[in-house]
C-alpha positions as CSV (number, residue, x, y, z in Angstrom):
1,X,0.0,0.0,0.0
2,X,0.9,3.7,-0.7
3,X,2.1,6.0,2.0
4,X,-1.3,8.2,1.5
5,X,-3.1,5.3,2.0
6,X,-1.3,4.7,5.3
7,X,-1.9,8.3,6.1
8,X,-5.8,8.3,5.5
9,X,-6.4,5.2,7.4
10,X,-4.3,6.4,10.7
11,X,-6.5,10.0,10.2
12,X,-9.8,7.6,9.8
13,X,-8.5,5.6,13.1
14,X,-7.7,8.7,15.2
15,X,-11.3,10.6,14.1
16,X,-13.0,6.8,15.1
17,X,-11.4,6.9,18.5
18,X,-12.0,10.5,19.5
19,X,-15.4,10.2,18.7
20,X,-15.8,6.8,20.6
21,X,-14.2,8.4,23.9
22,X,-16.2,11.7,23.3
23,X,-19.3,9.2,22.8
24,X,-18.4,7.4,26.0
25,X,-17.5,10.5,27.8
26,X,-20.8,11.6,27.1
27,X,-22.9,8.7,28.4
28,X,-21.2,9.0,31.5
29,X,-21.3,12.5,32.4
30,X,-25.5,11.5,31.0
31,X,-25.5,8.6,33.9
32,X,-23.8,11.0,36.4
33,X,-26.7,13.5,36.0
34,X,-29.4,11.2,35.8
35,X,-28.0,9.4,39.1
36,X,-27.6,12.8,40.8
37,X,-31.5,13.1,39.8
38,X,-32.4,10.2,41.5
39,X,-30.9,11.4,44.5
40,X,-32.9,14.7,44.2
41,X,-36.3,12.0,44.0
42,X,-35.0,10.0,46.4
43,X,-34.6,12.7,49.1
44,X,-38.1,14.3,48.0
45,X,-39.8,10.8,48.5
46,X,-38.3,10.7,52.0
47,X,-40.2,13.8,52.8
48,X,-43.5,12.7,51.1
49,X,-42.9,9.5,53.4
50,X,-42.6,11.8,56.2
51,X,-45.8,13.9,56.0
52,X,-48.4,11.1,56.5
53,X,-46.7,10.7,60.5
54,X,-47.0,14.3,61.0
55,X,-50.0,15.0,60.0
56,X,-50.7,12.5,62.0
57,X,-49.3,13.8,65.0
58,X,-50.6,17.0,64.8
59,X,-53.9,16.1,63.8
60,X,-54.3,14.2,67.5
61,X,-53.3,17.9,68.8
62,X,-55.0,20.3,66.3
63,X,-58.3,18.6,66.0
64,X,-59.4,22.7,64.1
65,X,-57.4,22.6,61.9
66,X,-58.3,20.4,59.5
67,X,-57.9,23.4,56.7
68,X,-54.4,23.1,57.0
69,X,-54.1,19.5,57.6
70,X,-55.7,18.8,53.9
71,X,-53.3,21.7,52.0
72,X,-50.6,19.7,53.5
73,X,-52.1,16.4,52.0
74,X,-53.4,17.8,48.8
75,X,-49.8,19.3,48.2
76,X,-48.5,16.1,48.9
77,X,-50.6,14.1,46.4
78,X,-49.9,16.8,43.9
79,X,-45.8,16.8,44.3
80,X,-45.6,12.6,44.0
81,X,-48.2,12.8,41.4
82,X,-45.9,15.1,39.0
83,X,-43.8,13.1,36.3
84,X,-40.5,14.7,35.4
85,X,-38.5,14.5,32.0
86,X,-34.9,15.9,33.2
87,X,-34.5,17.1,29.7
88,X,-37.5,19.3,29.9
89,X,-37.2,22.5,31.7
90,X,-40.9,23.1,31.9
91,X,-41.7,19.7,33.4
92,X,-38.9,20.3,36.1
93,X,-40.2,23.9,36.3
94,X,-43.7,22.2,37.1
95,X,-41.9,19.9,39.3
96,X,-40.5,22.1,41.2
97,X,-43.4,24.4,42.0
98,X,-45.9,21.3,43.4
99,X,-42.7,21.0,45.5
100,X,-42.5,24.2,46.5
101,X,-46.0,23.8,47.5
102,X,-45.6,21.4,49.3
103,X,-43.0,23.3,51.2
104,X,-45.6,26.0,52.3
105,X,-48.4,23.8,53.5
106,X,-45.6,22.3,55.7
107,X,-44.7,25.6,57.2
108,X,-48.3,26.2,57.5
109,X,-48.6,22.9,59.6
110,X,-45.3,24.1,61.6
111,X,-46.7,27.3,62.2
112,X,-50.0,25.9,63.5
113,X,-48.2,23.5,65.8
114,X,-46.6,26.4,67.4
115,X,-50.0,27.0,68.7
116,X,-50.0,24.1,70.3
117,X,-47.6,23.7,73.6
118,X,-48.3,20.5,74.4
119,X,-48.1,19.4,70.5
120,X,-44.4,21.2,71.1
121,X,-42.9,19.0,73.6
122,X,-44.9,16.0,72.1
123,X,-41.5,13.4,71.6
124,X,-42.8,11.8,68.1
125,X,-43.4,15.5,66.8
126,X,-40.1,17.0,67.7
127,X,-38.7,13.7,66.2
128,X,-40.5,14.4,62.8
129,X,-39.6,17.5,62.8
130,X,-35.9,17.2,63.4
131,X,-36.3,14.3,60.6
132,X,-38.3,16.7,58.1
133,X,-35.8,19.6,58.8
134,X,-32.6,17.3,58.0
135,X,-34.3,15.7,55.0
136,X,-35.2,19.3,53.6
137,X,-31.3,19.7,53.9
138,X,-30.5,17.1,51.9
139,X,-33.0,18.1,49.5
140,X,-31.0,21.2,49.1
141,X,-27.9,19.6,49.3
142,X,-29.0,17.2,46.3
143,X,-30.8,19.7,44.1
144,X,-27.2,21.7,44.4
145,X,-24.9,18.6,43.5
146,X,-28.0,17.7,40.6
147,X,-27.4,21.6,38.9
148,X,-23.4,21.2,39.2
149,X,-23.6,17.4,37.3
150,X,-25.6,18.8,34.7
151,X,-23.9,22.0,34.0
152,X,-20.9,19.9,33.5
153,X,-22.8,18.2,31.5
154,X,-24.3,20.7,29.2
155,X,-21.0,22.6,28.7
156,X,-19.4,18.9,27.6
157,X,-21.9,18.6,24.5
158,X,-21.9,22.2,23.5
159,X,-18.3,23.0,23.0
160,X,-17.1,22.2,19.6
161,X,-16.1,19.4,18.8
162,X,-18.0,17.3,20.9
163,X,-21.2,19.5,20.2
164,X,-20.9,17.4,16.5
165,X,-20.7,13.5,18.1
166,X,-23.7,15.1,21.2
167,X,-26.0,16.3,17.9
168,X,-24.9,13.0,16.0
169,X,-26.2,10.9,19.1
170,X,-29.1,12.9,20.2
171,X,-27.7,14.1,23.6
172,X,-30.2,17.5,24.6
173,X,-29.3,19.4,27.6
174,X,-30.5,19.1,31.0
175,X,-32.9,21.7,32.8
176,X,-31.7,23.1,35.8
177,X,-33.5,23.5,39.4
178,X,-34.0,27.7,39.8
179,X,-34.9,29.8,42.5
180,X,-38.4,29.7,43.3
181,X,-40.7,32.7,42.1
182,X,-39.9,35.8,45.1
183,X,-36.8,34.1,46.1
184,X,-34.5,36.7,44.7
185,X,-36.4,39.5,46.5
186,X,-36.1,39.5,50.7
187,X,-39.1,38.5,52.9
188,X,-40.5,41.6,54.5
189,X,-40.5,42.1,58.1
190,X,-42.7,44.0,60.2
191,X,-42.8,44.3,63.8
């Protein structure tokens, strides 16, 4: 064989095995951000596990408040009920919002316990409590790590060349968690 010929196939086999380790590079930045997702669910589910025993709880102490009580069930039934495509920033936007929901009809419920002293001290409440307050922690924790996989992600199959093999093989984006509607503004306070 000619030289050229020589020359073409080594180009051919160095283009081939970029593209492969780009390919592969790819999937497993994908599989980091979907895992990193799953840890977002999984910590969510914890809370939605969570609820049912504190509404419980409270409901023993706060027989009125039944108002409350049924926002904090509703919101729950609406946040597992929610199907989320990762790759879809309005379905994570919608995601997010029922969670965020959710969120207030639990500091409703932890407002209205407040009101009750004896619901306070109760042992299974300030358990619950101590258990929602870490797991909302870890849902921050996770949402965090789940934005930094993904924009790691995202800048892999937008720069050039790797933007070519990502449009080749169909790999989109990932949405992002954002700050929740009035989050960028501070609470007033009035005393």
């Amino acid at each position: 064989m000619k030289k050229s010929t020589w020359i073409i196939i080594g180009v051919v086999a160095v283009i081939v095995l970029w593209a492969i380790s780009g390919y592969n590079g790819m999937v497993n930045q994908e599989e980091t951000v979907n895992t990193a997702w799953s840890q977002v669910e999984n910590q969510y589910q914890r809370r939605a596990d969570l609820i049912p025993n504190l509404v419980n709880t409270v409901k023993g102490y706060a027989k009125h408040e039944e108002n409350t009580l049924e926002g904090v069930i509703n919101a729950r039934a609406k946040a597992t009920s929610i199907q989320v495509d990762v790759n879809d920033a309005e379905s994570l936007a919608q995601y997010q919002k029922a969670q965020g929901e959710l969120s207030q009809a639990l500091g409703r419920l932890m407002a209205v316990a407040e009101a009750y002293p004896d619901l306070k001290a109760n042992e299974n409440f300030l358990q619950l409590q101590s258990q929602l307050e870490g797991t909302e922690n870890r849902i921050a924790t996770e949402r965090k790590r789940f934005n930094e996989v993904a924009k790691e992600y995202n800048v892999t199959i937008r720069k050039f060349p790797n933007n070519i093999i990502a449009g080749i093989f169909g790999f989109k984006t990932k949405a992002y968690f954002e700050a929740e509607e009035g989050a960028k503004s501070a609470p007033k306070v009035e005393f």
